[in-house]
matplotlib code that plots the C-alpha trace (Angstrom):
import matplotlib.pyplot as plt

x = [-26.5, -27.2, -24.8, -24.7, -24.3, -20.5, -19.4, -16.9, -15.3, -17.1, -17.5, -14.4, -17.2, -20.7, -23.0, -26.9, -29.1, -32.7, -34.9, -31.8, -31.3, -27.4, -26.3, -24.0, -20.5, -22.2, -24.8, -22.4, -20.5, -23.8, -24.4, -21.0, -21.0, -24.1, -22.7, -19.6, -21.6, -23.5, -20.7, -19.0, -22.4, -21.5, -17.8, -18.6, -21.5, -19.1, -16.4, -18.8, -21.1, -22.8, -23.5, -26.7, -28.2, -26.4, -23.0, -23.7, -24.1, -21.3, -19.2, -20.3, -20.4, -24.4, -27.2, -28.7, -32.3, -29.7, -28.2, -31.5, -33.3, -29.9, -30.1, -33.5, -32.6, -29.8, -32.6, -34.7, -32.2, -31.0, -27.9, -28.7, -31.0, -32.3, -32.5, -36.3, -37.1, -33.3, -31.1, -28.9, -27.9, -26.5, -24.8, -28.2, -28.3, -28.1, -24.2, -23.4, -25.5, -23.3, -20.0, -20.3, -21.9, -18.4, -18.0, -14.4, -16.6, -19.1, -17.2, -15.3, -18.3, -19.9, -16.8, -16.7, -19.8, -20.3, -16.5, -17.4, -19.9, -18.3, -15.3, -17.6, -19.2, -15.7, -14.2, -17.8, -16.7, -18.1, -16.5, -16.2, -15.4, -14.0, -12.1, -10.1, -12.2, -11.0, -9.5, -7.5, -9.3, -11.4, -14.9, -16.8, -19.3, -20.7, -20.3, -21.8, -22.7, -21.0, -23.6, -23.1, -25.6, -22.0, -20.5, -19.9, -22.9, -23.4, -20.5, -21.4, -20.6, -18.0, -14.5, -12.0, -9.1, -6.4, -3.2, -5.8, -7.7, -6.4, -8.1, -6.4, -3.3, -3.1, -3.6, -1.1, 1.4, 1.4, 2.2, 5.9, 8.0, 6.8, 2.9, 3.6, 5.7, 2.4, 0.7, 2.8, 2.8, -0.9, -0.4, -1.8, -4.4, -4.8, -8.2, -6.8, -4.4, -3.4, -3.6, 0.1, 0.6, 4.4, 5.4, 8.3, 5.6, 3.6, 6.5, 7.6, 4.1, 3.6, 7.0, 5.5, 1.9, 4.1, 6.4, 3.4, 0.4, -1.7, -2.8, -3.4, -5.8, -5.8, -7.8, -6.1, -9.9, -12.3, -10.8, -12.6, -12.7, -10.0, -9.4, -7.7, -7.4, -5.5, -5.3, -7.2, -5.1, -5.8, -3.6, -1.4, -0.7, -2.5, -4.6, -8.9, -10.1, -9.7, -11.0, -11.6, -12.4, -13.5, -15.1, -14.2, -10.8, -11.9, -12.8, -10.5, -6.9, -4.1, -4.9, -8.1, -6.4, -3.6, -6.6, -8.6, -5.8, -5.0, -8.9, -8.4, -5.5, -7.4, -10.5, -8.6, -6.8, -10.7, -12.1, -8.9, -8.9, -12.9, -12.0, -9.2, -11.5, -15.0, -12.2, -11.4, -14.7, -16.2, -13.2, -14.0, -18.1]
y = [-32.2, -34.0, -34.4, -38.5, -38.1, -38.6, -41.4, -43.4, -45.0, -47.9, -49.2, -51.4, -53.4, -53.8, -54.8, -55.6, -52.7, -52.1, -55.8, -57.5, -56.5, -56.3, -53.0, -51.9, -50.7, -47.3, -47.2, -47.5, -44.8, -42.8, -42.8, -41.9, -38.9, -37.9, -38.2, -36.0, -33.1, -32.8, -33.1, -29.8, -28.0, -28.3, -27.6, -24.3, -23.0, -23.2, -21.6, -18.3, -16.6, -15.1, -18.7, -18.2, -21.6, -20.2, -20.1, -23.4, -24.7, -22.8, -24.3, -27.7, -28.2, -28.4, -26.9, -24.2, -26.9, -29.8, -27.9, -26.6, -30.5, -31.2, -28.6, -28.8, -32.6, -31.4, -29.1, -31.2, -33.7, -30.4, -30.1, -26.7, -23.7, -21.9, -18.2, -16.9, -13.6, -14.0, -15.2, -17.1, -20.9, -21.3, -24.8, -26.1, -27.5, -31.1, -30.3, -28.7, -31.6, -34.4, -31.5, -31.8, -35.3, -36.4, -36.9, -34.4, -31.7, -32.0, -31.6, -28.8, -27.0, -27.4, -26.1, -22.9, -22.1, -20.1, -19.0, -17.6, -15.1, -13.8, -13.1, -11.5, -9.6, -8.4, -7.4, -6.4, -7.7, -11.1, -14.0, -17.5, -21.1, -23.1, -26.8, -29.2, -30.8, -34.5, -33.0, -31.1, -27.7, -25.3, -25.3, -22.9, -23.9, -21.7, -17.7, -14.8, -12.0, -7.9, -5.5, -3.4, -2.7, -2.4, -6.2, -9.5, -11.4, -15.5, -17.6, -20.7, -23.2, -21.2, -21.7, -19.0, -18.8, -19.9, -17.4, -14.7, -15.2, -14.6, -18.8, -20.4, -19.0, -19.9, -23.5, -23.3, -22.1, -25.8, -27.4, -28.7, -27.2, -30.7, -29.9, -26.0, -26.8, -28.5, -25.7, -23.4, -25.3, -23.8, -20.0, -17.4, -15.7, -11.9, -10.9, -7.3, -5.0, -6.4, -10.1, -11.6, -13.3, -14.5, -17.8, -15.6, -13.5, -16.2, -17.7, -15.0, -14.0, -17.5, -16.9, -14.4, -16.2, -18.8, -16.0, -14.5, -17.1, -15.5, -14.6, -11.3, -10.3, -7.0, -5.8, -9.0, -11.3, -8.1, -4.6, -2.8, -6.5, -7.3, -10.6, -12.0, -15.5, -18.4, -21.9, -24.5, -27.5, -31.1, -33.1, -34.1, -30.8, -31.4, -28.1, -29.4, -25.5, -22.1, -18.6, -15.8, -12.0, -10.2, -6.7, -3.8, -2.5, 0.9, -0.6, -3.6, -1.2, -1.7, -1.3, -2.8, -6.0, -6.2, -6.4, -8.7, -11.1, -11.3, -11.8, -14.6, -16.2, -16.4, -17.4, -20.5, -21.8, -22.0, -24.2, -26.5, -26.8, -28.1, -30.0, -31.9, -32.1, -33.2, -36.3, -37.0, -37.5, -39.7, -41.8, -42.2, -43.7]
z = [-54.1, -50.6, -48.0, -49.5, -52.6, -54.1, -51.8, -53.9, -50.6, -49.2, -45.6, -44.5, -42.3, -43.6, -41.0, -40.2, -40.8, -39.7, -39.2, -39.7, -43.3, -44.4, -44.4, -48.3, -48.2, -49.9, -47.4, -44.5, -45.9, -46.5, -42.7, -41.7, -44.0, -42.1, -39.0, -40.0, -41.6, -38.3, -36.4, -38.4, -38.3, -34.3, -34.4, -36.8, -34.6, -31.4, -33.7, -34.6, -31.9, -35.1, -36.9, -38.7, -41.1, -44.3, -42.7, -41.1, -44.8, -45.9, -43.4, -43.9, -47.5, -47.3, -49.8, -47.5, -47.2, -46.1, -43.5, -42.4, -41.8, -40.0, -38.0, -37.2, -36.3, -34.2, -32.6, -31.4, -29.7, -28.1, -29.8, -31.3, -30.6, -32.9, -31.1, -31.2, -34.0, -34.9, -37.8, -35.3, -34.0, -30.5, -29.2, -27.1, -23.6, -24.1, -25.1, -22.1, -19.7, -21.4, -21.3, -17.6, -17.5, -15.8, -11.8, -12.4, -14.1, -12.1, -8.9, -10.1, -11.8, -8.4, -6.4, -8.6, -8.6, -5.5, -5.5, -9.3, -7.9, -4.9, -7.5, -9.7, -6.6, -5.4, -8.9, -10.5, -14.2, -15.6, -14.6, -16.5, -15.4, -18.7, -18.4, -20.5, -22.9, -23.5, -27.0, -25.1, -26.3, -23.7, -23.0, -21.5, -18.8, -16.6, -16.7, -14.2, -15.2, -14.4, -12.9, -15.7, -18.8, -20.6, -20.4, -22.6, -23.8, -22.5, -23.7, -22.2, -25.0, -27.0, -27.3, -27.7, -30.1, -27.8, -28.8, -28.2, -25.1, -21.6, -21.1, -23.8, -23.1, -19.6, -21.1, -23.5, -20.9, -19.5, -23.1, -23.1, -26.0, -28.4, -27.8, -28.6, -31.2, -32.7, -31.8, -33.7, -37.1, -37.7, -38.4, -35.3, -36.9, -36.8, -35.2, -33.9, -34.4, -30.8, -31.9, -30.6, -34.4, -33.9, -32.7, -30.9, -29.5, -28.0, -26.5, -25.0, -23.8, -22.3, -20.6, -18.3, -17.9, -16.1, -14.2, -13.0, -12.8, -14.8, -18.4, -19.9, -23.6, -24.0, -27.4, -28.5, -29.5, -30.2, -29.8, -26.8, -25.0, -22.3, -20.1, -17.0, -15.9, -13.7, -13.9, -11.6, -10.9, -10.2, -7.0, -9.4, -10.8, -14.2, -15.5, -14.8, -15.6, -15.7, -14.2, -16.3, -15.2, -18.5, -19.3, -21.5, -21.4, -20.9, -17.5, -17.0, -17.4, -15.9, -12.0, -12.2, -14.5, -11.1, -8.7, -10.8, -10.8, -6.8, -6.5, -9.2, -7.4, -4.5, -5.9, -8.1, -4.4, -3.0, -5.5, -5.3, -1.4, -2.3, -5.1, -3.1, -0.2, -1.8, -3.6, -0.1, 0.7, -2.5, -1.8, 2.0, 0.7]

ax = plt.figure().add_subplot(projection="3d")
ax.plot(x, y, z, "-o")
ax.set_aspect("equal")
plt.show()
């Protein structure tokens, strides 16, 4: 069955379709049905770094040849990439351009940029720059790379479950007791042994993220895989991204997590002192 088929809701608001011709309620629905398998094909490829064409359909609702034309749609607008000899679909380029399309990201993408790899240089683990999407999630724009062979693979366009990762927790540590509240309702999914699970847990763990101004993941996302990061704030105090120091914990232990985290805290008051200055400056032209 196609992705149209089914459709016993018609449009509210019919309109003019192509060379003026009057568009059905069932064909108005038909196109918005479209619109919303695509846009889960893109919300479950973010969601899995392993996405292949037959998850994507599983995800979606889609026979495996629907899925495929959409994706290969999706492709060619830049959307989606295909990966080269293997079973895989990545978020394409075209995502991140319009992710960053804003003057805000742009001027803190550019900030962090050369303050993301001296930090890297210094602590020699990979470091990430992610910021507040406008649904109030994490994206993840820009990452360098350790000078190890042993060290994460690109997550540029991913997003991380946020009761897991060392990023999502430092945004969750600036949600008010109503907006964790919401949070909370959805259960914490187990991904580790290590996974904090609780709503008592998380609270407490988020307690001591804002003691301490930073956020630790320990084996909590992927066993072996361990994270640091800090918050960058706007004038007004509002969270605009986050700095994350990742590697494997075998590596990234105690000691080394302590270190990682002054060089973080340093690193996070740089790209704010440029951020408030280069808004200085656009306001001054």
């Amino acid at each position: 069955m196609d992705e149209t088929e089914d459709l016993t809701r018609p449009s509210a608001l019919p309109g003019p379709g192509p060379r003026g011709r009057t568009r059905t309620g069932d064909e108005g629905a038909k196109l918005n049905q479209s619109v919303r398998k695509a846009i889960t094909l893109l919300r479950a490829t973010a969601d899995d770094h392993r996405a292949n064409v037959s998850s994507l359909a599983r995800a979606a609702g889609l026979p495996r040849a629907t899925a495929l034309r959409m994706i290969q749609t999706l492709e060619q607008e830049g959307f989606l990439l295909r990966v080269a000899g293997e079973d895989r679909v990545l978020l394409g380029p075209e995502l991140l351009r319009l992710a960053r399309s804003t003057d805000e990201g742009l001027l803190l993408l550019e900030a962090a940029r050369p303050v993301l790899g001296e930090l890297v240089a210094a602590v020699r683990e990979t470091g990430t720059l992610s910021v507040v999407a406008p649904d109030g999630g994490l994206d993840l724009v820009h990452q360098v790379d350790a000078p190890h062979h042993l060290r994460p693979g690109s997550w540029v366009g991913q997003r991380f479950p946020l009761h897991a990762s060392a990023s999502g927790k430092v945004l969750l540590a600036t949600f008010d007791d109503e907006q964790l509240d919401r949070f909370l309702r959805e259960p914490l999914v187990r991904l580790t042994p290590s996974t904090i699970t609780t709503a008592d847990g998380l609270r407490g763990d988020l307690h001591r993220v804002r003691e301490r101004g930073h956020a630790l993941s320990m084996d909590e996302a992927e066993e072996g895989l361990s994270g640091v990061a800090t918050g960058v704030y706007g004038q007004a105090g509002e969270l605009v991204g986050v700095l994350t120091v990742s590697g494997p914990t075998q590596r990234l232990d105690g000691r080394r997590a302590r270190r990682a985290a002054d060089h973080l805290a340093r690193a996070a008051g740089r790209i704010e002192s440029a951020l408030h200055q280069g808004r200085e400056r656009a306001r001054a032209l």
